[in-house]
C-alpha positions in Angstrom: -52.2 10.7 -6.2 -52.5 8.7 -2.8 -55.7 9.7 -1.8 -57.4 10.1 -5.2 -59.2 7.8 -7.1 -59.4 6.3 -10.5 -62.8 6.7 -11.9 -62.5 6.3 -15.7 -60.2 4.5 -18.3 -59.6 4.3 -21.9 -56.9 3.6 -24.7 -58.7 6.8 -26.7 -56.9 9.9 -26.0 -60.7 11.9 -27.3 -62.8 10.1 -24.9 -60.8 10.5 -21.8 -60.6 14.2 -23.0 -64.2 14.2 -23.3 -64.4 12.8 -19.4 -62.4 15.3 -17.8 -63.7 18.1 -20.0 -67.4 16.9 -18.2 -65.8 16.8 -15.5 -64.4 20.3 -15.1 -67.8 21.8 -16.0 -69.3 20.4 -12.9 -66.4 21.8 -11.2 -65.1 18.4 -10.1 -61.2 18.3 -9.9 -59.5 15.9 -11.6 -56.2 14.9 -13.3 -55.4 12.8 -16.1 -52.7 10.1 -16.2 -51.4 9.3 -19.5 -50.0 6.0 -19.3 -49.8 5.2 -23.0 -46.3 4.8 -24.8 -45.3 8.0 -26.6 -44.4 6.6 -30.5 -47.0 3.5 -30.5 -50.1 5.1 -28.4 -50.5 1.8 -26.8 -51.8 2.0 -23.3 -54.2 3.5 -21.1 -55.5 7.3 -20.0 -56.6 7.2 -16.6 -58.7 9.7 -14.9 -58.9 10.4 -11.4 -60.8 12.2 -8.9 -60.8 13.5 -5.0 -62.3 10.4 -3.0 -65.3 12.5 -2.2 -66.0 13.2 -5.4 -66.1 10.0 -6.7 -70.2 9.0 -6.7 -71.0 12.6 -8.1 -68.3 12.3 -10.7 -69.7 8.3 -11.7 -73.3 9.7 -12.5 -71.8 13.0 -14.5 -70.5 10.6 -16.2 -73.1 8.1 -16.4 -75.7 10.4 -17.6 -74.0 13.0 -19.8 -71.3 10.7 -21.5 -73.7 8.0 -22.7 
């Protein structure tokens, strides 16, 4: 996860699930980091994507998630 770069966050499981699902339609790779604690759900999901990817995923996301 070096070289890619974290594009989106959120402490709802649905939205960042909604992000990558946009995401993958447009065929950009990406992974999702869950970083929340297992029993509370406290925390963060983080999505990432290839550095070259990164201004194409921001207006997907700008303009279809909004």
């Amino acid at each position: 996860m070096d070289d890619w770069t974290r594009i989106y966050e959120s402490d709802q499981a649905w939205q960042a699930g909604l992000i990558e699902g946009l995401l993958r339609e447009e065929d950009i790779p990406c992974v999702m980091l869950n970083k929340q604690d297992s029993l509370y759900h406290i925390g963060m999901l983080e999505i990432y994507v290839r550095p070259e990817d990164v201004i194409r995923a921001m207006n997907i996301i700008r303009e279809r998630a909004s």
